[in-house]
C-alpha positions as CSV (number, residue, x, y, z in Angstrom):
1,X,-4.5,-15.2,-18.4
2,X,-5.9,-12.0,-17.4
3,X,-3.3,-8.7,-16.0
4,X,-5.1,-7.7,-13.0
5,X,-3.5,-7.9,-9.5
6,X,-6.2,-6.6,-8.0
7,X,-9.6,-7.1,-8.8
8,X,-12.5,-5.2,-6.7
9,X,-16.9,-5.3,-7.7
10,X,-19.2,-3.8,-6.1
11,X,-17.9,-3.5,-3.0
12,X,-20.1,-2.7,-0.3
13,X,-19.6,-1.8,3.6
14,X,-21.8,-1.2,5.7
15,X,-21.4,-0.3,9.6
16,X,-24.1,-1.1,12.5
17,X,-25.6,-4.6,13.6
18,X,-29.2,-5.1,14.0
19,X,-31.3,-2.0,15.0
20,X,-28.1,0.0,15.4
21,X,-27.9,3.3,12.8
22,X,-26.4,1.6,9.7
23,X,-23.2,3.8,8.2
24,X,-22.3,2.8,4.6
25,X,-18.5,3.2,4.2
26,X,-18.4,2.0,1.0
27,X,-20.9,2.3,-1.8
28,X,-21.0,-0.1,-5.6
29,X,-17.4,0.2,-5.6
30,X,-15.5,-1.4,-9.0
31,X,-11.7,-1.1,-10.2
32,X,-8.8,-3.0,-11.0
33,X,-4.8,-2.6,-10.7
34,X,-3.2,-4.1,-13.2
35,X,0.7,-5.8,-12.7
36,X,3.0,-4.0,-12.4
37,X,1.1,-0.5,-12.2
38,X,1.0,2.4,-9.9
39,X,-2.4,3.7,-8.6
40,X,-3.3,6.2,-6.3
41,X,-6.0,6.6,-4.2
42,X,-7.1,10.0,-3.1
43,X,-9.6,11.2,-0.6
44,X,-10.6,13.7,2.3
45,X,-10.7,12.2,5.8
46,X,-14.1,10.2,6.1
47,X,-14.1,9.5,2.4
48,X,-13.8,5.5,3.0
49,X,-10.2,5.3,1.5
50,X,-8.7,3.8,4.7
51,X,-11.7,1.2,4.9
52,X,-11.2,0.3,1.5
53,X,-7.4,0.1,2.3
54,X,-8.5,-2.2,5.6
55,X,-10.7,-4.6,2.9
56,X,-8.3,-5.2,0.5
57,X,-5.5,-5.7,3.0
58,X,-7.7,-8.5,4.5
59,X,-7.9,-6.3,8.1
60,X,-11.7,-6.1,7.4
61,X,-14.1,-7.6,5.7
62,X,-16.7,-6.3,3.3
63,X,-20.6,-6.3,3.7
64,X,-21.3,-7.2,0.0
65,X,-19.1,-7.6,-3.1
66,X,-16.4,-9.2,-4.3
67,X,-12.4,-8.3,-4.0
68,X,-9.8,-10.4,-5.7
69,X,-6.2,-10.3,-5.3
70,X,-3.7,-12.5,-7.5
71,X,-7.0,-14.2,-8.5
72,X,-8.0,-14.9,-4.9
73,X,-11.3,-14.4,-3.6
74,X,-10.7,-12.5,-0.2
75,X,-13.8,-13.2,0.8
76,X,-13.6,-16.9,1.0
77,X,-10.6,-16.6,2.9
78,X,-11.0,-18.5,6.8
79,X,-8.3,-17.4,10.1
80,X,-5.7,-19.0,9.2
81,X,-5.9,-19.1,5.6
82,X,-6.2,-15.1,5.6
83,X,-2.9,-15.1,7.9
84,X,-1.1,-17.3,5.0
85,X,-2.7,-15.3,2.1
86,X,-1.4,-11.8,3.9
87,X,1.7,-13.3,4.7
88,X,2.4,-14.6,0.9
89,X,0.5,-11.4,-1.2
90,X,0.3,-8.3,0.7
91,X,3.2,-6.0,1.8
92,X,2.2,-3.2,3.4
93,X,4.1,0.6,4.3
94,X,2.2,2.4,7.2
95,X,2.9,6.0,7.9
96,X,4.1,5.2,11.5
97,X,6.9,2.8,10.3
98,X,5.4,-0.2,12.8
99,X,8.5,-1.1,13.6
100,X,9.1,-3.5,16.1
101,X,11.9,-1.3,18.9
102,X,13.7,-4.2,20.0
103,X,14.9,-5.8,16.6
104,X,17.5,-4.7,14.7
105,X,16.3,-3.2,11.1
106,X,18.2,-6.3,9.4
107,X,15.5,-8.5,12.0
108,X,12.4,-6.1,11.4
109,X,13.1,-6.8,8.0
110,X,13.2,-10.6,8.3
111,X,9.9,-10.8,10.2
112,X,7.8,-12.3,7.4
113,X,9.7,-14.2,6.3
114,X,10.4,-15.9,9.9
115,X,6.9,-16.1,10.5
116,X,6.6,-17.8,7.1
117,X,9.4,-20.9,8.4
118,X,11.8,-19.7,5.9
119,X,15.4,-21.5,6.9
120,X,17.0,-19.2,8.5
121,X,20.3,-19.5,6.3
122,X,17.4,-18.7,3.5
123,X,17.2,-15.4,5.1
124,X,20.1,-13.5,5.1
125,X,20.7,-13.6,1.6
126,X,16.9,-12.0,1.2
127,X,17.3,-9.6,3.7
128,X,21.0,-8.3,2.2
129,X,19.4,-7.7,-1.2
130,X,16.5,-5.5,-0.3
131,X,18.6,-4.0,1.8
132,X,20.9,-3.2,-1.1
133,X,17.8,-2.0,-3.7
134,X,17.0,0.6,-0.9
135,X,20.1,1.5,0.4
136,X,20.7,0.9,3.8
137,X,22.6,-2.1,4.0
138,X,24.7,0.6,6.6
139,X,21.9,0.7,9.1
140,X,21.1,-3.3,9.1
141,X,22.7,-3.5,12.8
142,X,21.1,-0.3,14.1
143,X,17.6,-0.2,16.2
144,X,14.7,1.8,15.3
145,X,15.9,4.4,18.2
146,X,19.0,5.0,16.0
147,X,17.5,5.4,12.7
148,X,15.8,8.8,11.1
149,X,12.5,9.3,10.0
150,X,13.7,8.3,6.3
151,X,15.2,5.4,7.0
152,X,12.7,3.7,9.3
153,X,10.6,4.1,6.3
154,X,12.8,2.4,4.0
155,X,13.4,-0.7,6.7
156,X,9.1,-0.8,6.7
157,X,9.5,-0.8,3.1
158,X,12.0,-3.3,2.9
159,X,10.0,-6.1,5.7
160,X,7.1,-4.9,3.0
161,X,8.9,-6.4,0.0
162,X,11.5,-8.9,1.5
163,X,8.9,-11.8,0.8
164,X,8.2,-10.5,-3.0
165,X,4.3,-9.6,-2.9
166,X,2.1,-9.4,-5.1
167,X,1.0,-6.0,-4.5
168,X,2.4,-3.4,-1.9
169,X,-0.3,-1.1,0.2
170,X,0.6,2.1,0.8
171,X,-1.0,3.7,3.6
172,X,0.4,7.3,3.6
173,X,3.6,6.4,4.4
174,X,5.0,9.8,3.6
175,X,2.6,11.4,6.4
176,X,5.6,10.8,9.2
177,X,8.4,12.5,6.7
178,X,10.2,15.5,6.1
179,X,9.8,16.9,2.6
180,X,13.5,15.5,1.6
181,X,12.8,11.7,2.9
182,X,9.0,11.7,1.8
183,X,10.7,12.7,-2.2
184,X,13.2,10.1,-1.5
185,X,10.7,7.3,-0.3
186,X,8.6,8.2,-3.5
187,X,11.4,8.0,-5.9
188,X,12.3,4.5,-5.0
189,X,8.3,3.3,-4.9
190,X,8.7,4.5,-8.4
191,X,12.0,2.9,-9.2
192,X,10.6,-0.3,-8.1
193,X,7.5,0.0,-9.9
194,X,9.4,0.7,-13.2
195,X,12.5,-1.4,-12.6
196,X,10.8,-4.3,-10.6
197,X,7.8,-4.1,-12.1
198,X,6.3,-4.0,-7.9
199,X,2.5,-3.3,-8.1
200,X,1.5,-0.7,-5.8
201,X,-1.6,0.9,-4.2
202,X,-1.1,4.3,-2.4
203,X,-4.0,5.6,-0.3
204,X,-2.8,9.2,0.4
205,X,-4.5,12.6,0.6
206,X,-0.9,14.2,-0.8
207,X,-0.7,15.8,-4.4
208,X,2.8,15.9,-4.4
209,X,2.7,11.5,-3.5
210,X,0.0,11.0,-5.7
211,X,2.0,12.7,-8.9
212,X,4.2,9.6,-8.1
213,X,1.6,7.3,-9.5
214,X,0.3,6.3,-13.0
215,X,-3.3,7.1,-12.5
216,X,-5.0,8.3,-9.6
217,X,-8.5,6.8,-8.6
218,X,-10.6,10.1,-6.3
219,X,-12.9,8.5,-3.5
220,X,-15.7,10.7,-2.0
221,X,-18.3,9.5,0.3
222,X,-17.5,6.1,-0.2
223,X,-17.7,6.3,-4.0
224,X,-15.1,6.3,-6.8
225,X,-16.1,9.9,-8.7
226,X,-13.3,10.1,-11.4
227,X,-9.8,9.1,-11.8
228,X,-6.9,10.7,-13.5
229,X,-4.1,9.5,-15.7
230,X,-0.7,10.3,-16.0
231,X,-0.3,8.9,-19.7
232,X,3.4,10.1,-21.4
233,X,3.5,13.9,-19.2
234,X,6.1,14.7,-16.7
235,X,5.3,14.4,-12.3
236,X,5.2,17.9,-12.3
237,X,2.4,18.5,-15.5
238,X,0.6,15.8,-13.4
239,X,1.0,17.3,-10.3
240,X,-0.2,20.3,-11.3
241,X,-2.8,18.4,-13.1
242,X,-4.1,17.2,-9.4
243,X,-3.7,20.1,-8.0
244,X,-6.2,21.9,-10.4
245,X,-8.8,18.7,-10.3
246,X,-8.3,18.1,-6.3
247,X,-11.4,20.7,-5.4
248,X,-13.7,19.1,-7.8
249,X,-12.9,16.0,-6.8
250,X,-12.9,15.9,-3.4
251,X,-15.1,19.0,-1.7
């Protein structure tokens, strides 16, 4: 029984049609994530770490190559099929929260699972207890209007984890927070890694977000160049570690 969550070979992408000018996005890409591990991904803007983000979260679809997640071929997916699989596998953390303005948080939070036709009496307990690992059982009643930066991010979190993915995307989701709530968010991406054992991909360009993580893959014109590893040292000897590579890596 193999370890890996996630499960990408050479991954192509190509953009144009016909006799357009072709753009490729993504070039021979290969890695894995295995469960329960933290990886980063880290790139300068154009470097093809949001397409790869938009492949393996099944919002778009590669030109060549093969991406597997919890031994799913993504690529064989069909419409509805791909809406189940997302629904089921993927949580997802955006950097604008994507939170719907007219539910409650407690209801934001419930949204997959609702659109999954979980009872409704199913629900509450669900909701109450990922609510409870984040800490803001408090705010369950309020609307997104009434809530700060920080904890809109933790209700996205929560609606990202209520149904129990296999692997949460992050998608920056620091870029829309203070310095306090972004260390906050962070801390409890790693507490549920370590304690929940939540698999978790982080696109970010952010040292400080990416010294979260357990190993960090660098992404430059749409090729992996080198990856780091955080291996027994501290955040802050990997952070500094990042910091020193992040020219090399991504200039």
């Amino acid at each position: 029984m193999t370890n890996e969550v996630v499960t990408v070979q050479h991954l192509v992408k190509t953009y144009g049609k016909g006799n357009e000018k072709k753009f490729t996005a993504l070039k021979d890409i290969d890695f894995t994530v295995e469960n329960g591990e933290f990886v980063g991904i880290m790139g300068a803007s154009g470097s093809g770490k949001t397409t790869l983000l938009n492949i393996l979260s099944t919002l778009d679809k590669p030109t060549s190559g093969e991406v597997r997640i919890n031994q799913q071929d993504l690529t064989q997916l069909k419409g509805n099929q791909m809406a189940d699989f997302r629904g089921h596998e993927i949580g997802f953390i955006f950097q604008d929260f994507n939170l719907l303005e007219n539910l409650t948080a407690a209801e934001n939070i419930a949204l997959p699972l609702s659109l999954q036709g979980v009872a409704p009496k199913q629900i509450q307990p669900l909701v109450m207890k990922i609510a409870k690992r984040l800490s803001i059982e408090s705010v369950l009643d309020h609307y997104p209007t009434e809530l700060s930066g920080g904890q809109k991010q933790r209700v996205a979190a929560a609606r990202a984890l209520v149904h129990q993915p296999t692997i949460l995307f992050g998608d920056e989701p620091t870029g829309a927070l203070d310095s306090n709530s972004a260390r906050e968010l962070l801390e409890t991406m790693s507490s549920l890694n370590r304690n929940d054992q939540v698999s978790i991909l982080l696109v970010t360009h952010d040292p400080f977000s990416a010294s979260y993580c357990q190993r960090i893959l660098f992404i430059k014109d749409g090729e992996i160049g080198s990856e780091l590893r955080r291996g027994e040292r501290d955040r802050a000897a990997f952070y500094q570690e990042i910091l020193d590579n992040l020219g090399t890596f991504t200039e």
